[in-house]
BADREN-666216 format. One record per residue: x, y, z of N, C-alpha, C in turn. Coordinates in steps of 0.001 Angstrom, whole numbers, padded with zeros to 6 digits, always signed. Atoms other than C-alpha are relative to their C-alpha. Last residue first. Layout:
<pts>
XYZXYZXYZ
...
</pts>
This chain:
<pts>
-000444+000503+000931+006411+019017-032308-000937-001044-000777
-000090-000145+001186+004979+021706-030588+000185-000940-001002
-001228-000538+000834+005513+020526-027374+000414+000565-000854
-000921-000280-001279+002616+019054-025180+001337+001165-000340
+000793-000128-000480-000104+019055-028062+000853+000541+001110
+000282-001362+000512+002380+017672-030418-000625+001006+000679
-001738-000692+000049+003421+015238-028047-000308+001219-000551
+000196-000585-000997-000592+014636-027434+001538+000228+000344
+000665-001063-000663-001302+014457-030622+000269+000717+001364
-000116-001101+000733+001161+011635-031772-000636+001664+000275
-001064-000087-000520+000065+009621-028724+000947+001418-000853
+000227-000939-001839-003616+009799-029392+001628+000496+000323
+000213-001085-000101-002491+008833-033072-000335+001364+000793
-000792-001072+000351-000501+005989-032175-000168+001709-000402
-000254+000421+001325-003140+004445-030105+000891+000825-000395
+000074+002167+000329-004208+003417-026555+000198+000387-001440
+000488-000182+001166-003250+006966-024703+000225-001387-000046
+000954+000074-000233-002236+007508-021054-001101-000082-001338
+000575-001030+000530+001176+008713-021319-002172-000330-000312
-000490-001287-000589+002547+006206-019092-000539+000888-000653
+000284-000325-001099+000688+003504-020266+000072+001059+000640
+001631+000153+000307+001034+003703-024150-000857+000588+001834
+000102-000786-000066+004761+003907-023033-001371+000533-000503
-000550-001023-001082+004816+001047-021507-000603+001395-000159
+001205+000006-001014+002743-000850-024293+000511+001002+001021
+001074-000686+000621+005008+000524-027122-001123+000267+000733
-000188-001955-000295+008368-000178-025522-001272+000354+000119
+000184-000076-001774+006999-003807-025101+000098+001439-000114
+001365-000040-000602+006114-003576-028784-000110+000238+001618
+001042-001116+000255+009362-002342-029695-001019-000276+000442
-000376-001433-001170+011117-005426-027478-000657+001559-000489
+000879+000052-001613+008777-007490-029534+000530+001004+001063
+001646-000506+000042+010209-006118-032980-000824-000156+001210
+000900+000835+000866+013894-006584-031850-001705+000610-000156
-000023+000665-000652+016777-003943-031466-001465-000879-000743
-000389+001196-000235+018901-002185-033795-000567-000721+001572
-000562-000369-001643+017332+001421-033068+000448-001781+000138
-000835-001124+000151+016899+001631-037280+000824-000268+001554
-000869+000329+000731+015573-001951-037489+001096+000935+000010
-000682+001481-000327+013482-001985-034735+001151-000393-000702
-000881-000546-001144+011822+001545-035719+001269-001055+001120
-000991-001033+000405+011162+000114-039447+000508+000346+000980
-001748+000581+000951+009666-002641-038102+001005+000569-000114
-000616+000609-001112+007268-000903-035655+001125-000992-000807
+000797+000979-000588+005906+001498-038203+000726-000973+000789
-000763+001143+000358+007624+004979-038868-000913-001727+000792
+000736+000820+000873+005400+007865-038711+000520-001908-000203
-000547-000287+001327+007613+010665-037719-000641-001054-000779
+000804-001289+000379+005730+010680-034009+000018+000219-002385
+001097-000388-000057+006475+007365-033823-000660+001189-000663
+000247+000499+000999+009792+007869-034215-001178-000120-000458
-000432-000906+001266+010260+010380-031661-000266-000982-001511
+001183-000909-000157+008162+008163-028812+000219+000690-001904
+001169+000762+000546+010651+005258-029790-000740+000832-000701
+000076+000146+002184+013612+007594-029504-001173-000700-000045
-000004-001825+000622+011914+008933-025876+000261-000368-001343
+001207-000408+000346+011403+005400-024725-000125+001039-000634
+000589+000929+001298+015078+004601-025434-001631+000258-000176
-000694-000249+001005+015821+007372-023115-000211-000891-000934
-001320+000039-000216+013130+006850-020399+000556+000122-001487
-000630+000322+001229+010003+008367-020237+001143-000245+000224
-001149+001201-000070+008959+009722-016953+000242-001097-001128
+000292+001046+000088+006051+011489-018077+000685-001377+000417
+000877-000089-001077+007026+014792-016384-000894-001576-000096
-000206+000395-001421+010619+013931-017464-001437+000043+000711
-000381+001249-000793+009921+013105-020824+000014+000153+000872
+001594+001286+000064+007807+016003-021584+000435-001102+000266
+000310-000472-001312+010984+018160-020083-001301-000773-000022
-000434+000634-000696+013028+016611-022660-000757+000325+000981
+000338+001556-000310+010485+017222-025529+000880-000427+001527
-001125+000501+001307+010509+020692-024896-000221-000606+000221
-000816+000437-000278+007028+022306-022868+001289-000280-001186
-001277+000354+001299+004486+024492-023452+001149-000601+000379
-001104-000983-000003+002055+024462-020291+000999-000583-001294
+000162-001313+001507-001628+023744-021044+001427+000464-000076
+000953+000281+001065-001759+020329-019390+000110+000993-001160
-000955-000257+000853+000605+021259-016502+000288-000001-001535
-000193-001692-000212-001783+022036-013767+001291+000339-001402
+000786-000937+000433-003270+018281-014999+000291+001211+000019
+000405-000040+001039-000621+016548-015105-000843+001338-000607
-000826-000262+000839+000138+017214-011866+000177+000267-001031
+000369-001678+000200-003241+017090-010689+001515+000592-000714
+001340-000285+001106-003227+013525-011940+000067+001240-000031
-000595+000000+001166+000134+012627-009856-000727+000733-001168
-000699-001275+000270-001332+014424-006985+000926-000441-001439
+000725-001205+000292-004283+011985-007197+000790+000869+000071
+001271+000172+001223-002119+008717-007475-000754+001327-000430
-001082+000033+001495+000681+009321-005237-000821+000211-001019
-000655-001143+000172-002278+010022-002526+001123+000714-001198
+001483-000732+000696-004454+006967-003493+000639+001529-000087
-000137-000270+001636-000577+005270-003192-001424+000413-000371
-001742-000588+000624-000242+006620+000608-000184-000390-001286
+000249-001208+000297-004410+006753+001368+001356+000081-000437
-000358-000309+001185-004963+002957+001201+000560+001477-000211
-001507+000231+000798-004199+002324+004590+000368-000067-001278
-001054-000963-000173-006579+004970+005791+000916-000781-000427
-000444-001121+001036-009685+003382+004084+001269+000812+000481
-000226+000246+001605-009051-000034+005327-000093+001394-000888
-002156+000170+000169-008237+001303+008832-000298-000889-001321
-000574-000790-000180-011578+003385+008631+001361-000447-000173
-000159-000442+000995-014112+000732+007703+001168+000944-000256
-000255+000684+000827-012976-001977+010185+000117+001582-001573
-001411-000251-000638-013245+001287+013138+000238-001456-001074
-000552-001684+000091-016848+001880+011672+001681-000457+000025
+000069+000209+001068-017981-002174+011584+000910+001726+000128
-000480+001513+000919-016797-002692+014875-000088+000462-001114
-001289-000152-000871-018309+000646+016640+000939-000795-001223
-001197-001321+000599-021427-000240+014953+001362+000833-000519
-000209+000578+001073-021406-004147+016222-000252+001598-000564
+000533+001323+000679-021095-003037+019605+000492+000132-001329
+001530-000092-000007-021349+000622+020906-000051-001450-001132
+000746-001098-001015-017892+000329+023088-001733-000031-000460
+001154+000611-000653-016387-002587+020959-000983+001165+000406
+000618+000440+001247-013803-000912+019199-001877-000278+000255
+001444-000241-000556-012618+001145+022190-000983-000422-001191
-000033+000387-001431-008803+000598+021323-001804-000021+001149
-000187+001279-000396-009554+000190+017886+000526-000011+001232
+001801+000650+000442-011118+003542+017390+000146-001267+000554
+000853-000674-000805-007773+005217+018745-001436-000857+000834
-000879+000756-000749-005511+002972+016204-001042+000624+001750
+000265+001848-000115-007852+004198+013934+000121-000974+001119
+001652-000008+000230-007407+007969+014651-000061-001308+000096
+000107-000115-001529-003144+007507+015194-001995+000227+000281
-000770+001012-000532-003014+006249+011996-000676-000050+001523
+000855+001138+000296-005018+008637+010339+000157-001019+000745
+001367-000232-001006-003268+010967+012391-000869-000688-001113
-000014+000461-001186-000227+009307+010314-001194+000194+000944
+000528+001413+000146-001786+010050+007002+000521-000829+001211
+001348+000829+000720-001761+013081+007466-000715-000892+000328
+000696+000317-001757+001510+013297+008835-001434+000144+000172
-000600+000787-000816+003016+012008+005621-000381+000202+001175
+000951+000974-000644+001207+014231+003364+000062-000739+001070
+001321-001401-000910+003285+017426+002627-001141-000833+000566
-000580-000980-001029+006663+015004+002921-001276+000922+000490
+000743+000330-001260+004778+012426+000903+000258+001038+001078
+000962+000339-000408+004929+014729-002034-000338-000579+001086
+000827-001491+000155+008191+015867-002070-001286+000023+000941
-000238-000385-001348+009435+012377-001729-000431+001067+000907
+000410+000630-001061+007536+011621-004472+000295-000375+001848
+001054-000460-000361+009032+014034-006516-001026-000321+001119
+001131+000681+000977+012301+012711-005616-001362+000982+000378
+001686+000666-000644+014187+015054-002811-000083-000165-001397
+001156-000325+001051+017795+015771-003844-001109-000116-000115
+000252+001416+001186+020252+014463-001243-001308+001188-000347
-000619-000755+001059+021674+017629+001309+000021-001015-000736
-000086-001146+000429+019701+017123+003876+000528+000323-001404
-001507-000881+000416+019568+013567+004224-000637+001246-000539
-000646+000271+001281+016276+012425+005906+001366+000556-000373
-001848+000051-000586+015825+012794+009898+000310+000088-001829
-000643-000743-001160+011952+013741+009799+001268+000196+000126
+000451-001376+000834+010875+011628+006614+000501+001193+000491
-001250-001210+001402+013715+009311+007720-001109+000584-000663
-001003-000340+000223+011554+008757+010855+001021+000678-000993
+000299-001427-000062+007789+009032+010334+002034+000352+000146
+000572-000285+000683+007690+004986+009878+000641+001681-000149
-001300+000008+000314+009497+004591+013260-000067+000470-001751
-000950-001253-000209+006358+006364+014601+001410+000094-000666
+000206-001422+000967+004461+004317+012050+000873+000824+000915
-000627+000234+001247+005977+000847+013769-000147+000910-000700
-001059-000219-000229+004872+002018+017287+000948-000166-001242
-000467-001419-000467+001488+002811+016427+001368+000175-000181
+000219-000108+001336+001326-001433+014759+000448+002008+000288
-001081+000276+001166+002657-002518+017941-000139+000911-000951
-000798-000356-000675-000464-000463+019894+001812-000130-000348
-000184-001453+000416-002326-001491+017600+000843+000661+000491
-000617-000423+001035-001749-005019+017985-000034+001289-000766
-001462+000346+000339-001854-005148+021441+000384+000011-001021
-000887-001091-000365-005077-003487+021335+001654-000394-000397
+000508-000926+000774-006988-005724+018787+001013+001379+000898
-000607+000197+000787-005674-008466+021019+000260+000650-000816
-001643-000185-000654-007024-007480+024268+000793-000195-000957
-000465-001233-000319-010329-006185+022837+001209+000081+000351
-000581-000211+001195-010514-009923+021023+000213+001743+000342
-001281+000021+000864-010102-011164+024282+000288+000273-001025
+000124-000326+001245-012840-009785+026337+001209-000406-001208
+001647+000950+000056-013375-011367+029860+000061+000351-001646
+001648-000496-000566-009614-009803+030042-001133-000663-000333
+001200-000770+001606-006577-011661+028947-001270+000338+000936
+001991+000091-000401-004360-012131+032272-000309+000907-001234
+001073-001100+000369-000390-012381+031388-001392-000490-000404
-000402-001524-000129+001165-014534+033046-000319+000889-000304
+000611-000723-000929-001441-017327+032363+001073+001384+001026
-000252+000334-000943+000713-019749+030636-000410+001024+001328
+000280+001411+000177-000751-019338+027359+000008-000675+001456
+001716+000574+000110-000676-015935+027669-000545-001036+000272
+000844-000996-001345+002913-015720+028824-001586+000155-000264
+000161+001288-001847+003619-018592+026044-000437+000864+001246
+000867+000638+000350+001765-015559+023144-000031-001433+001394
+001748-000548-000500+003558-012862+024143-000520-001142+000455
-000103+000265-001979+007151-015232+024101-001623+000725+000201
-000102+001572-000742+006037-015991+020430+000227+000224+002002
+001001+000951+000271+005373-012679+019552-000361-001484+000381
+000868-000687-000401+008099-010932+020646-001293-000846-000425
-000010+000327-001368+010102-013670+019477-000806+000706+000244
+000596+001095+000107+008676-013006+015620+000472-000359+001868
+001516-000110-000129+009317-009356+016100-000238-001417+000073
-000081-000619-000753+013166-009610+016491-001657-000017+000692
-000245+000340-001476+013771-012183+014464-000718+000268+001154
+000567+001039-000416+012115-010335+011776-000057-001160+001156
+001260+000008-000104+013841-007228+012195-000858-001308+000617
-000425-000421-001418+017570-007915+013053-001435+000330+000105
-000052+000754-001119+017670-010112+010084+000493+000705+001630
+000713+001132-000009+016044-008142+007940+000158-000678+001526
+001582-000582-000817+017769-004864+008995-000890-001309-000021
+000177+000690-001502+021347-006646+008578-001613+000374+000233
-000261+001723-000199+021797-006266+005078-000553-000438+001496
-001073+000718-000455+020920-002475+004870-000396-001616+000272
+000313+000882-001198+018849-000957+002464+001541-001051+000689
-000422+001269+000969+020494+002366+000949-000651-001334+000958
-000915+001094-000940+018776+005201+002497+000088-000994-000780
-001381-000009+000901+017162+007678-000510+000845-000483+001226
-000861-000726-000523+014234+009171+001253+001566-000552-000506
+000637-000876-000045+011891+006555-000313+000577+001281-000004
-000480+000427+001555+014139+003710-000135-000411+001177+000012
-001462-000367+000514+013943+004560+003635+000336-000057-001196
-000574-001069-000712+009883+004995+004048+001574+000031-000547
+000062-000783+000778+009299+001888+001533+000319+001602+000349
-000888+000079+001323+011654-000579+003656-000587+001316-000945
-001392-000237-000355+009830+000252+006487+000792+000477-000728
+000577-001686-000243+006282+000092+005037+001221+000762+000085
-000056-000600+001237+007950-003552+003558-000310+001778+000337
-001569-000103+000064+008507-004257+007482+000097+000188-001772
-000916-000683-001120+005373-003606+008687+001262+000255-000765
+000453-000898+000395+003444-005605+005850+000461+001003+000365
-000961+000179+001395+006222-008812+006359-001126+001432-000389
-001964-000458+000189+005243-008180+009989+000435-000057-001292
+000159-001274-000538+000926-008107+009230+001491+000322+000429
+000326-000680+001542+001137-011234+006629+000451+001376+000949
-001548-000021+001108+003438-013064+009637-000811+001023-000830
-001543-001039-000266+000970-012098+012450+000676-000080-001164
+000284-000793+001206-002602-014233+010545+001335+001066+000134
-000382+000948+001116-001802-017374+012938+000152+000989-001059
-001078-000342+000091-002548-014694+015767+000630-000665-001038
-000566-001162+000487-005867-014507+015218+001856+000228-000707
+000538+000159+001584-006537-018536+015614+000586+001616-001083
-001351+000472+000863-004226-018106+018941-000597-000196-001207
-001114-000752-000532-006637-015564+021056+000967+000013-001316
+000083-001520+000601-009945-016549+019674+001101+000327+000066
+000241+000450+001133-009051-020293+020410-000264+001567-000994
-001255+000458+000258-007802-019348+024202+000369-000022-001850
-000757-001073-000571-011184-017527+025159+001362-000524-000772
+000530-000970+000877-013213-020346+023661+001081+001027-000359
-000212+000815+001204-011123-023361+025484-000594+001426-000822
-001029+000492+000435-011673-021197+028664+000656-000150-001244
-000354-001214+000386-014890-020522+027915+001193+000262+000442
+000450-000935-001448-016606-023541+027865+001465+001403-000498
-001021+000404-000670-017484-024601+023883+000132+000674+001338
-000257-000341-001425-020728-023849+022858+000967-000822+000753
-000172+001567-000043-020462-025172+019020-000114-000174+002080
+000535+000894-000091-022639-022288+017687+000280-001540+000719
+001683-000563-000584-021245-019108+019016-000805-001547-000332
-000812+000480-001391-017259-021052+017964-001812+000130+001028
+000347+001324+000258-019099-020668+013984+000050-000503+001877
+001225+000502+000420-019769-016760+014350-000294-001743+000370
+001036-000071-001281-016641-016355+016420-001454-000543-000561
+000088+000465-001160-014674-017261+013567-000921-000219+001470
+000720+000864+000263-016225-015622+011107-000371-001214+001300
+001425+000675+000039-015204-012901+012945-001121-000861-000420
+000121+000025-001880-011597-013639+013354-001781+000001-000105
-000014+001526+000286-011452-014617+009211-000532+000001+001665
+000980+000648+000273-012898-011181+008683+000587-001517+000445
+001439-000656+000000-010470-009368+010709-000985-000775-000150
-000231-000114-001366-006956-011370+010962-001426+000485+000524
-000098+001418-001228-007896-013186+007468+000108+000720+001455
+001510+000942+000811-009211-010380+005452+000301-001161+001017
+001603-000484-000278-007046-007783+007212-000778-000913-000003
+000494-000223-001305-004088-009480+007172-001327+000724+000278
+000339+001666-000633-004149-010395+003570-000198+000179+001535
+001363+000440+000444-004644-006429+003261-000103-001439+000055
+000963-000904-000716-001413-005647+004479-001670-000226-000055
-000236+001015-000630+000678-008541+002588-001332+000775+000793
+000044+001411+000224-000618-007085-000550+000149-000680+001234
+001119-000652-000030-000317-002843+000347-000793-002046-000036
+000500-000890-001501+003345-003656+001572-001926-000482-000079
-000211+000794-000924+003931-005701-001524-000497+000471+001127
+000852+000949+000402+002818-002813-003579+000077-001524+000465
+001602-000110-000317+004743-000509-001842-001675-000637-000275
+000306-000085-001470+007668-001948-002171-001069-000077+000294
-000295+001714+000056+007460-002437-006108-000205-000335+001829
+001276+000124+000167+006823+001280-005826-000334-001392+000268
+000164-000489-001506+010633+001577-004101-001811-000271-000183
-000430+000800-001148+011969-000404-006919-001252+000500+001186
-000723+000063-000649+010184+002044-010107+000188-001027+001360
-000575+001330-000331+008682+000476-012596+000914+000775+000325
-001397-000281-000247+007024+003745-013358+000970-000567-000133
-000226-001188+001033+003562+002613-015581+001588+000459+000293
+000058+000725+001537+003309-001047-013498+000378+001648-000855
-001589+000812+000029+004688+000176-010184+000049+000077-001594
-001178-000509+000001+001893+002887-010177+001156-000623-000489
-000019-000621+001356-000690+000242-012046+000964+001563+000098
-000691+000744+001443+000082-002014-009232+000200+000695-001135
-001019+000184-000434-000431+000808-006477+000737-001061-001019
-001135-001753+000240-003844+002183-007682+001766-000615+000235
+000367-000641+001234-005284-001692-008051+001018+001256-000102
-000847+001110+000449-003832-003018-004418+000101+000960-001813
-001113-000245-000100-005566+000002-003254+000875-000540-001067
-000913-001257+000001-008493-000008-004714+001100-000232+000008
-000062-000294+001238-008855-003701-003929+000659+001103-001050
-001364+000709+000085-008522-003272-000495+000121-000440-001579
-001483-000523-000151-011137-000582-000559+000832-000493-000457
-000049-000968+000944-013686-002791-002337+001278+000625-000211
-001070+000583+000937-013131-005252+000147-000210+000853-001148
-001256+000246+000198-013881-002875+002643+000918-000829-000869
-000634-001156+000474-017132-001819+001031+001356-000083+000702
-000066-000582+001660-018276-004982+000704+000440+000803-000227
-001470+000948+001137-016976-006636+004089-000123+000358-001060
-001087-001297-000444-019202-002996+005735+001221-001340-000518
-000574-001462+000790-022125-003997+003887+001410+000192+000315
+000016-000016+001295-022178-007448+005074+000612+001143-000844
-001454+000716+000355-021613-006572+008639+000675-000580-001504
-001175-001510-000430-024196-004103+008958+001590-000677-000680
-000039-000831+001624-026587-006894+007040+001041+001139+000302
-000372+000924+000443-025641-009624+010306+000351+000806-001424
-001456-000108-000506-026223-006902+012948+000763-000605-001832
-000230-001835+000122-029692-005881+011393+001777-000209-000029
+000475-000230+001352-030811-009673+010684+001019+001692-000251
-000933+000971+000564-029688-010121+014488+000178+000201-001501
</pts>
């Protein structure tokens, strides 16, 4: 018991760790790019992980307390079923941002109707499941959190195959983003991650509270792997490119700098103090400072002289 109870400990510490991670790597993408489609993904990685903590840990707390009140088993069986399912909305609004970040991703415009042909769509499904349960059409096994844990993998499978679509169908003749690039050599990857988990959780149970804790640790570390992936090929990026001589426009683009960031950067470099560059690029002293933090971020330096150096350093200049 002592054994089961510390397995289970460890393994909520090092998944909330994960989910952390993630959330972490994926804010401080949005936050340095502020690009839309990151903004996605950081919702995605937010609703995704509330489902965990509540559909996962909140389910087995659950049982912990239901073990003490010995209810008959019926009433037990029924209370495991529909307590889980209260946690569906975080896990469709996580689905359907994944969605959204796949086609933005690949450069599909979002369409008006997908919402409301989505959500609908899944929330009946769900609701009629749930009265055919209720109403004994469909027979839950002696095990109901194995019957639930499937059914929602089994959904959840079917949402990455659609997932894998416009990486597979994309426009030919549109311009791949770097990051499109990138998921393209990852993207099935991180699906047989998918399809691994989704595996584990059909035979969760098999060696008990092991089993359980393993197949918890695995779909928290595989759903961080799309912005841990952005993340470490962004670095090696950098990094294979560290010694290469560049012009300033081409140091903007690998930093993604935007055009007012770039005069900032250039002023900077020439010494000018945040007045003076506010006064020349007619705008205000706080909007320089915002410039200042951004681009502090993106280039990965906390002072003007790191920053100065490492143009010079990149460019000559």
């Amino acid at each position: 018991m002592w054994i089961e109870t510390g397995l289970f400990i460890l393994t909520f510490i090092i998944s909330a760790a994960l989910a952390v991670i993630g959330i972490m790597i994926t804010y401080q993408l949005y936050h340095t790019h502020q690009k839309p489609v990151l903004q996605i993904l950081l919702y995605q990685q937010i609703f995704l992980i509330s489902f965990f903590i509540y559909g996962i840990w909140g389910n087995i707390a659950l049982h912990e307390i239901l073990a003490d009140l010995n209810l008959n088993q019926q009433l037990e069986t029924k209370i495991a079923i529909f307590i889980p399912v209260l946690g569906i909305p975080f896990l469709i609004v996580s689905w359907f941002m994944l969605l959204r970040f796949a086609f933005a991703l690949n450069g599909f415009k979002d369409s008006r109707k997908f919402p409301w042909l989505y959500f609908p769509s899944l929330f009946v499904i769900v609701f009629v499941f749930s009265v055919l349960i209720n109403n004994g059409v469909i027979k839950v096994s002696t095990n109901p959190d194995l019957f639930i844990v499937r059914s929602i993998a089994t959904l959840n499978l079917i949402i990455h195959i659609l997932f894998l679509a416009p990486f597979v169908f994309g426009k030919k003749n549109k311009p791949l983003s770097k990051e499109v690039v990138l998921m393209k050599k990852h993207i099935f990857f991180y699906f047989l991650g998918v399809v691994l988990y989704s595996g584990i959780l059909w035979y969760f149970d098999v060696f008990g509270s092991i089993s359980e804790c393993v197949s918890i640790l695995i779909l928290f570390a595989v759903s961080i792997t799309i912005p841990l992936t952005i993340k470490l090929n962004e670095k090696t990026q950098l990094s294979t490119q560290a010694s290469t001589n560049l012009n300033f426009n081409e140091f903007c683009n690998l930093y993604e700098i935007s055009k007012r960031e770039a005069e900032i950067v250039l002023e900077i470099c020439t010494g000018k103090t945040n007045k003076a560059i506010s006064d020349k690029l007619f705008i205000t002293l706080q909007t320089v400072k915002d410039h200042n933090y951004r681009i502090y971020s993106k280039l990965g330096v906390k002072s003007r002289v790191q920053l100065t150096n490492l143009v010079r350093e990149k460019t000559g200049i």
